[in-house]
C-alpha positions as CSV (number, residue, x, y, z in Angstrom):
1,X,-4.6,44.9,-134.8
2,X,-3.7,43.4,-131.6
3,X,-2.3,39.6,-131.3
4,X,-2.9,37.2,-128.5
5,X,-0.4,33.9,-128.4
6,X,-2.2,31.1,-126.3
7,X,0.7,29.8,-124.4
8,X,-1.3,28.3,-121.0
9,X,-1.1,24.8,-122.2
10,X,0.3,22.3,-119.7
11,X,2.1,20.6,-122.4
12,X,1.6,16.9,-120.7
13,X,2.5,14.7,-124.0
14,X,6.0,17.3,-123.4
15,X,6.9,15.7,-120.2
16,X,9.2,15.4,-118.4
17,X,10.3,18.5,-120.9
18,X,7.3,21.0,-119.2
19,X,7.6,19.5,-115.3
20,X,9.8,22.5,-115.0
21,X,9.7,24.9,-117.8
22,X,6.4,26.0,-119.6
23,X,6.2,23.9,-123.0
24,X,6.5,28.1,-124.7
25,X,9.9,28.4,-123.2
26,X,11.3,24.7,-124.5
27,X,14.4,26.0,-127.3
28,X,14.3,25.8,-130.4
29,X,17.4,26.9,-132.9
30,X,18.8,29.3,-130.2
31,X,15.6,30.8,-128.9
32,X,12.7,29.8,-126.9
33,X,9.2,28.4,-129.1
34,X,7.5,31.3,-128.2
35,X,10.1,33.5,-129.1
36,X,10.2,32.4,-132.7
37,X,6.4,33.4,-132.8
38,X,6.7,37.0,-131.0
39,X,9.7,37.4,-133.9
40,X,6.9,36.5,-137.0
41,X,4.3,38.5,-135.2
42,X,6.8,41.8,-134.9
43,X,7.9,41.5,-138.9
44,X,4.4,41.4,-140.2
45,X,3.5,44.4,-137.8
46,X,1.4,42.8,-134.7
47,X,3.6,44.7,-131.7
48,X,0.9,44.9,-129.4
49,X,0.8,41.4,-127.9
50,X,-1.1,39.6,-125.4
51,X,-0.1,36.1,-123.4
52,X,-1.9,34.5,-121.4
53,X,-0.3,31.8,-119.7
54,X,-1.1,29.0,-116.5
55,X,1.3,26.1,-115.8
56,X,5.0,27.6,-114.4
57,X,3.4,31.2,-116.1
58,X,5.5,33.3,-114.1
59,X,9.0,32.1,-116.0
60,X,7.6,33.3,-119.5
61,X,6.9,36.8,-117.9
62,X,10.7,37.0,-116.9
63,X,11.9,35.7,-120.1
64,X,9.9,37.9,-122.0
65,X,9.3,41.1,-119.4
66,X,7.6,43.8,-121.5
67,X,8.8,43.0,-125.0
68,X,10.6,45.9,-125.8
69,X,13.9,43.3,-126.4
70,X,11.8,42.2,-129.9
71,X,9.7,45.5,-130.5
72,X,6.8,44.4,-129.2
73,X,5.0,45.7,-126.3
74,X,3.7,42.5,-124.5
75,X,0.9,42.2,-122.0
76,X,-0.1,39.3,-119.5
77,X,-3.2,37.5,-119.1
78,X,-2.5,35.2,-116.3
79,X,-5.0,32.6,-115.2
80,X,-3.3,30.8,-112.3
81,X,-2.4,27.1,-112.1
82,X,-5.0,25.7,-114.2
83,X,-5.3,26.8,-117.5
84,X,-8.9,27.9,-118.3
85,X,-9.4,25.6,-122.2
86,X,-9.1,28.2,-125.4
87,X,-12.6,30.3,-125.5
88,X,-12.0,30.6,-121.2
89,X,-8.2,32.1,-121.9
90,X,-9.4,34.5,-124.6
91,X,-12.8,35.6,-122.5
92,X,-10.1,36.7,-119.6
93,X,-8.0,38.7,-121.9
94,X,-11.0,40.7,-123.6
95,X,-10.0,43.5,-121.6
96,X,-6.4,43.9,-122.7
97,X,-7.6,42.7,-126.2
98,X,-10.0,45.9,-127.0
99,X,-13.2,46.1,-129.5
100,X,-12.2,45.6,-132.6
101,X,-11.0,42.0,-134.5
102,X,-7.9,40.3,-132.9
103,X,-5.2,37.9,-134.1
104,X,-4.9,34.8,-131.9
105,X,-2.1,32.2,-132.5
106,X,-1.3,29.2,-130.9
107,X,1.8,29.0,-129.1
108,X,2.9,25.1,-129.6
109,X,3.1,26.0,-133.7
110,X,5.4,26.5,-136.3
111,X,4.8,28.1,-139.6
112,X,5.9,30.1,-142.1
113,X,2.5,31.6,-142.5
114,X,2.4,35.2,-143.3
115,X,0.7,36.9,-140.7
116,X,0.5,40.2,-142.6
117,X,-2.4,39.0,-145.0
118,X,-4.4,39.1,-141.9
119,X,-4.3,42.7,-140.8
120,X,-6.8,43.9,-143.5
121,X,-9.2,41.2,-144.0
122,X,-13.0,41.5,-143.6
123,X,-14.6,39.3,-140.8
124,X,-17.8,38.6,-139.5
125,X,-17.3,36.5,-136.1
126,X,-14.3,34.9,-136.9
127,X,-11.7,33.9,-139.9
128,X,-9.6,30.4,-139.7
129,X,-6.6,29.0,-141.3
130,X,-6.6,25.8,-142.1
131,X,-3.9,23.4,-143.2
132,X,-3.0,19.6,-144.7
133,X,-4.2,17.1,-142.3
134,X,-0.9,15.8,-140.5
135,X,-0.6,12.1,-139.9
136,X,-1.8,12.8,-136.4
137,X,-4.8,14.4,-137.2
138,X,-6.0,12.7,-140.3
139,X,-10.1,13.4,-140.1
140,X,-9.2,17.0,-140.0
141,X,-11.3,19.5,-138.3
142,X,-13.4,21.6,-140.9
143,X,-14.4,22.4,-145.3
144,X,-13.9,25.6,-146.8
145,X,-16.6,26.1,-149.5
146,X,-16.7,27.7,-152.9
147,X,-17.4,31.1,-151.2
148,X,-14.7,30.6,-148.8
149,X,-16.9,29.7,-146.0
150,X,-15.8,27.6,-143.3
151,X,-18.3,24.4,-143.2
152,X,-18.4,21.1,-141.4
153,X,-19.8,19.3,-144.6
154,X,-18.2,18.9,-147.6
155,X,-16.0,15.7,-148.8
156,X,-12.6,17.1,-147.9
157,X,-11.5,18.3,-144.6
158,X,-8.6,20.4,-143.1
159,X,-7.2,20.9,-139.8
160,X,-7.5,24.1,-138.0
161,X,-4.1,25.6,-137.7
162,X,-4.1,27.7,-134.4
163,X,-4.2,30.8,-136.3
164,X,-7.7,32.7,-136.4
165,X,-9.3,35.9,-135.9
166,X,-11.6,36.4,-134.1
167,X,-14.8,39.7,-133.1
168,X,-15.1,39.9,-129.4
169,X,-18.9,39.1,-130.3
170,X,-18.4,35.8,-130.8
171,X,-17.4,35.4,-127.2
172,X,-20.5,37.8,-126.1
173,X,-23.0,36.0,-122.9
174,X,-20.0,33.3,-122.5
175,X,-19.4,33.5,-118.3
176,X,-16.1,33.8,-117.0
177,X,-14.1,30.7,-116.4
178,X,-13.1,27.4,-118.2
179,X,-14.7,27.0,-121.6
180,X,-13.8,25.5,-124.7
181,X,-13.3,27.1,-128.0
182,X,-14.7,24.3,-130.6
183,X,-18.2,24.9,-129.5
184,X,-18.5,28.4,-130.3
185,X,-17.2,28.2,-133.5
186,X,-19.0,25.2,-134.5
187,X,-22.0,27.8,-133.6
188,X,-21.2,30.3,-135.3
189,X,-20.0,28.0,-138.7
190,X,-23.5,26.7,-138.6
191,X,-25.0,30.1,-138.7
192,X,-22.1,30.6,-141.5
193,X,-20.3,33.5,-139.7
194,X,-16.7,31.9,-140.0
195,X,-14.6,32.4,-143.3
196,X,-11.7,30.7,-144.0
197,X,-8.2,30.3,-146.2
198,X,-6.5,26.7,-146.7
199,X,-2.7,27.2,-146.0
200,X,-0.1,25.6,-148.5
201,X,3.5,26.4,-146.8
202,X,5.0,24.9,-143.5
203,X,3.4,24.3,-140.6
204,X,3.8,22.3,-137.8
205,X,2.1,21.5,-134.4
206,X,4.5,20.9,-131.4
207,X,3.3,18.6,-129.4
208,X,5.8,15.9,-128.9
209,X,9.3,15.8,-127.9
210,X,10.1,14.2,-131.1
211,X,8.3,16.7,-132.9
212,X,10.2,19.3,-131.3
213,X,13.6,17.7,-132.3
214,X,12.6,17.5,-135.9
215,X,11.7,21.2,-135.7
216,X,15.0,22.3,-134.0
217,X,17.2,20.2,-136.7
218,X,14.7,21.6,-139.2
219,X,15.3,25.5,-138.2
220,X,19.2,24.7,-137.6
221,X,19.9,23.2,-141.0
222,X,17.5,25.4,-143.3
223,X,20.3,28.2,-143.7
């Protein structure tokens, strides 16, 4: 199974961190955000990898080249200066990402999610993780169900973690360009096509310089 990271983000609540360097390349513990996610991705046995990047994208191609550094074998899906929204980036990578079901992972994450309970699980359009609501996202995003069907009902709600699979039907008579991601799978979720799994263990959405900090001191002191 291939994996894509989503790493084309501007990274605007990161400034002035991401004026000049792409919010994926910002350290963490001795290596780069997106470095610590390539790392996961290669132990639980994703080395085919796809990133498609925008904003300063030309810096993570020579920090990463080819991947052969980590074991992976990396491939770009560039999309210019502005960033084409989540469903656009993944619709311009099709071609590297293939026919079959594909692992896509948010590169502004941290998690200790195990990546290798995904390579062998059924899925009809797509498959999400979902997590605690953080205090910045307290509504959440989605329900799971009794089946273990994603819903948009229900009296508890999670928030979508950034780390799905996903059919390359779902993205089927979507044109080329900017599009956003919610949309389709709100879609398909109300045609129920989406399963789901809630996710206990750490995890940790990077979008602030003080989040960052917390997550460097966190990764320097945990050994």
């Amino acid at each position: 199974m291939k994996a894509m990271i989503l790493a084309a983000g501007r990274g605007e609540r990161m400034r002035p961190l991401t004026d000049h360097t792409p919010k994926p390349l910002l350290p963490v513990a001795g290596k780069t955000i997106i470095e610590h996610t390539i790392n996961q991705l290669i132990s639980a046995g994703f080395h085919d990898i796809i990133i498609n990047h925008a904003h300063l994208g030309q810096q993570i191609e020579n920090h990463l080249g080819n991947g052969q550094q980590y074991g992976a074998n990396i491939h770009y899906s560039p999309e210019g200066e502005q960033a084409l929204e989540t469903a656009g980036g993944i619709i311009n990578a099709l071609p590297l990402l293939g026919d079959e079901v594909f692992l896509v992972v948010n590169g502004d994450i941290a998690t200790n999610f195990p990546f290798a309970e995904l390579k062998n699980l059924a899925v009809d359009l797509a498959h999400l993780v979902l997590v605690e609501n953080p205090e910045h996202h307290p509504q959440g995003d989605f329900g799971l169900d009794s089946t273990g069907k994603v819903t948009e009902n229900g009296t508890e709600h999670y928030t979508f973690s950034g780390i799905g699979l996903y059919r390359p039907e779902l993205f089927s008579n979507i044109p080329a360009g900017s599009s956003k991601l919610s949309p389709l799978l709100r879609q398909a979720i109300a045609n129920q096509r989406v399963s789901g799994q809630k996710f206990a263990g750490f995890w940790m959405d990077i979008g602030t310089p003080e989040r960052l900090q917390e997550l460097d001191f966190l990764y320097t002191t945990r050994d």
